[in-house]
Each structure stands twice: as structure tokens, then as C-alpha cells.
C-alpha positions as CSV (number, residue, x, y, z in Angstrom):
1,X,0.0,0.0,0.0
2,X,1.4,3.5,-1.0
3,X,1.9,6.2,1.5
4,X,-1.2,8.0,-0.4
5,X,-3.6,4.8,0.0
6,X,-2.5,5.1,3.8
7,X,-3.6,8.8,3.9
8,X,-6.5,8.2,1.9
9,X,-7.7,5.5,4.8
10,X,-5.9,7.1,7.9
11,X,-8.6,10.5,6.7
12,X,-11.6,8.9,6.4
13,X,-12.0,8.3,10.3
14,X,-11.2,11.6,10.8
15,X,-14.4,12.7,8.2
16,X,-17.0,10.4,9.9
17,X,-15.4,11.3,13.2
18,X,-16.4,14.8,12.3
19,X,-20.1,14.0,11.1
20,X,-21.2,11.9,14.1
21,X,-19.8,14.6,16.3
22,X,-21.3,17.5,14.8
23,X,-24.2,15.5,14.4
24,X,-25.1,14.6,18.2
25,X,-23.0,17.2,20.1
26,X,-23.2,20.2,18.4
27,X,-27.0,19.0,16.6
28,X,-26.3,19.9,13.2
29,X,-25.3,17.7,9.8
30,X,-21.9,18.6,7.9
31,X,-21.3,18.5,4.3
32,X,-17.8,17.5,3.3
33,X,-16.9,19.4,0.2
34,X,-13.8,18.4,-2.1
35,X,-10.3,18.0,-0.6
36,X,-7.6,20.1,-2.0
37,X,-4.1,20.5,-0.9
38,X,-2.6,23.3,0.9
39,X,0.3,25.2,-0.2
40,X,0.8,27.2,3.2
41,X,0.9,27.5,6.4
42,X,-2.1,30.5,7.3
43,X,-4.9,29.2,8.5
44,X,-8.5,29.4,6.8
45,X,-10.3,30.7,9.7
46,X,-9.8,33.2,12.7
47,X,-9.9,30.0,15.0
48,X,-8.2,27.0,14.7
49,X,-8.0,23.8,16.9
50,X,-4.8,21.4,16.7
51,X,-3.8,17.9,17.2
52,X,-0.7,16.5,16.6
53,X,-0.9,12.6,16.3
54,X,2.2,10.1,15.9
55,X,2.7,6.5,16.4
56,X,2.4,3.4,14.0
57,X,1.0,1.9,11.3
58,X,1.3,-2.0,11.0
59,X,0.4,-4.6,9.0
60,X,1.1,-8.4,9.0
61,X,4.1,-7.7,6.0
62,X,5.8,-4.3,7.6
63,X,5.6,-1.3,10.1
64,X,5.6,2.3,9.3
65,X,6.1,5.0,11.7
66,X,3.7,7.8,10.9
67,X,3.0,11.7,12.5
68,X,0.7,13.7,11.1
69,X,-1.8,16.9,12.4
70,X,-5.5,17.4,12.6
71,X,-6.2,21.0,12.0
72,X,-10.5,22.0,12.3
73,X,-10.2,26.2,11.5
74,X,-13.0,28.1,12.2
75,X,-14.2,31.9,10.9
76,X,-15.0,33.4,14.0
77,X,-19.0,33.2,13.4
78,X,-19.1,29.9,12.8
79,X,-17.3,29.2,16.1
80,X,-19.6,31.2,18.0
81,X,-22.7,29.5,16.5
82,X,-21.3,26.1,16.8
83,X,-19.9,27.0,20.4
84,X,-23.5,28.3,21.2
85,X,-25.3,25.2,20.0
86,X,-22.9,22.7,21.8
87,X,-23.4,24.7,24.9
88,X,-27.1,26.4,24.3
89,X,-25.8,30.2,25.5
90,X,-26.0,32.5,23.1
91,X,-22.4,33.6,22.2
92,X,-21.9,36.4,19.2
93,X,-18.0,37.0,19.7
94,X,-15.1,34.9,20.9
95,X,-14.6,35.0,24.7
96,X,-13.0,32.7,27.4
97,X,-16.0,30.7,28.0
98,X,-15.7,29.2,24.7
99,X,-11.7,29.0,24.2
100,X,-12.0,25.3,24.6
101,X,-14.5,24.7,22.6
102,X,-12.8,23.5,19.0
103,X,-10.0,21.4,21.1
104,X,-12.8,19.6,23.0
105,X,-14.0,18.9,19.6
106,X,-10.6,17.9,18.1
107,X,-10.2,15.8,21.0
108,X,-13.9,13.7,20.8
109,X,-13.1,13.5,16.5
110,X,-9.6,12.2,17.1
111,X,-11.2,9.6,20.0
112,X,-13.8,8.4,17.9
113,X,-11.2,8.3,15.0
114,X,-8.2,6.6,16.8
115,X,-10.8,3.5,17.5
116,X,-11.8,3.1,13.9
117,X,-8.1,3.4,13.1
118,X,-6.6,0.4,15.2
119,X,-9.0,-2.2,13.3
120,X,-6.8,-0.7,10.5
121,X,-3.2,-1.8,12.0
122,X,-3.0,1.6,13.2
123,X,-1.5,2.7,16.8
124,X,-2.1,6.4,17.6
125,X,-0.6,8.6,20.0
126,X,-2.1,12.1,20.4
127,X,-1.2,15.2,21.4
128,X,-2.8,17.6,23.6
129,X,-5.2,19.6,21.8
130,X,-4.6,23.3,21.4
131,X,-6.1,26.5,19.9
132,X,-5.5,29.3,18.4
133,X,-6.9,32.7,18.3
134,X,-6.4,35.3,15.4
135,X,-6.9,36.4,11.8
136,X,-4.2,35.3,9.5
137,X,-2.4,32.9,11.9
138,X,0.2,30.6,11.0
139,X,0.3,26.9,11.8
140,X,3.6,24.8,12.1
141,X,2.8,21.5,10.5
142,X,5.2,18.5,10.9
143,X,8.1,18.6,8.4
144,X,7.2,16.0,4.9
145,X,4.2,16.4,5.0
146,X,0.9,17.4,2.6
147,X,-1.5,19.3,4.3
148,X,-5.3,18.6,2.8
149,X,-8.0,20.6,3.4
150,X,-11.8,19.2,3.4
151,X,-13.8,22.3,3.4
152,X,-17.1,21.7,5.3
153,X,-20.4,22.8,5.3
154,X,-23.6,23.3,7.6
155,X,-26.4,25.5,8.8
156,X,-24.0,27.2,11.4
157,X,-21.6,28.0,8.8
158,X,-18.6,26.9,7.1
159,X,-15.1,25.8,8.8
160,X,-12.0,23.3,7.5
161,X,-11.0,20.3,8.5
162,X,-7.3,20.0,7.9
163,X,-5.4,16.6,7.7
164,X,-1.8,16.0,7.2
165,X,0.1,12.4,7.6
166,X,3.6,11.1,6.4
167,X,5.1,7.7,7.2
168,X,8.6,7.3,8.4
């Protein structure tokens, strides 16, 4: 299997972890649009939660090391409403209550991800998740690696779902 047929398996976990969260914690549906590849490192929204994930991928034949990121970037609307629905305030701008909002999210998709993964062969370890705050910020993506971006869609607004993987 090619280190692209691993990427293409190792994201669709991440995709369905995505839908089934936005689906019964945040009570909305997401549309994933087309995949295209990043060429840089400033994120698409105001708001972006990160996960880094490492560990390894084996099969009966061989073992690969892997790293890779989970990126889910946010315009600041879109967090609020999503941040609002999850927690049924009303929010309108970013504040501390809801800082932890997109990691707690992160966190719960890379969960429900990591157990679909290891009937795969994979073993995942994962990083705390973090966020960041600010138009235009950059994001520091493990060295070798293809970022994708999987635009999605839904009645609170638009965000990104950001994957990047690369075997060792």
C-alpha cells in the first residue's frame, strides 16, 4: 500500500469522526466538500484547533512509523454559533468561555477516530489539543508532510478540516 492509500484510509476516520460529532453534540449535519491541498501554512479561519498525532501503522508484512496533524479552523461566526449550539448560550463573539470549545471537539473526532483506526493496524498517540486565536495565523505543520484541506459545510456556517500524515 502506497503512502497515499494510507492517507487516503488514515482520513476517512477523521471525516466520519467529524459527522457523528457535529451530528449529536453540536446538533447539526456537515457536508464534506472536495479535498484540496494546501500550499501554506495560514490558517483558513480566525480559529483553529490542533492535534498533533504520531505512532504506528502495521500490517502483518511491515511497520511504518507515521506523525501527522488534525487541524478544524474556524471563521470566528461559525465558532460562536457552533460553540452556542454545543453549549445552548448565546455567544456572538469569541470570549474565554468558549476557548476550549474547538480542542474539546478535536479531542472527541480524534477519539472516535483513533478506534476506527486500530482495526486498520493503526496505533495512535495524540497530542494535547490546542487552539489558536487570530486572523491570519500561522500553523507549524510536521516537516514531509501534505497538508489537505476538506472544506465543510452546515447551517452554522462553514469551517476546514485539515489533515496531514507522512510515514517514516
Amino acid at each position: 500500500m502506497s503512502n497515499t492509500s494510507r492517507f487516503l484510509q488514515f482520513s476517512k476516520p477523521f471525516i466520519e469522526g467529524a459527522k457523528s460529532v457535529f451530528e449529536t453534540m453540536v446538533f447539526t449535519d456537515l457536508q464534506p466538500q472536495k479535498p484540496t491541498v494546501k500550499n501554506d501554512s495560514i490558517s483558513m479561519g480566525d480559529i483553529s484547533a490542533i492535534m498533533g498525532l504520531s505512532g504506528d501503522f502495521k500490517t502483518p508484512d511491515s511497520s511504518y512509523k507515521f506523525r501527522g496533524m488534525m487541524v478544524i479552523s474556524f471563521p470566528t461566526e461559525t465558532y460562536c454559533k457552533i460553540a452556542s449550539s454545543m453549549l445552548m448560550e448565546d455567544y456572538s463573539e469569541y470570549c474565554a468561555e468558549i476557548g476550549d470549545v474547538g480542542a474539546e471537539i478535536s479531542n472527541i473526532i480524534t477519539g472516535n477516530a483513533k478506534r476506527s483506526l486500530k482495526d486498520l493496524g493503526y496505533e495512535i498517540e495524540m497530542s494535547t489539543p490546542s487552539t489558536i486565536n487570530g486572523k491570519d495565523h500561522k500553523i507549524k505543520y510536521p516537516d514531509n508532510t501534505v497538508v489537505v484541506v476538506i472544506p465543510m459545510t452546515s447551517k452554522l456556517g462553514d469551517f476546514y478540516l485539515e489533515l496531514c500524515y507522512h510515514d517514516r
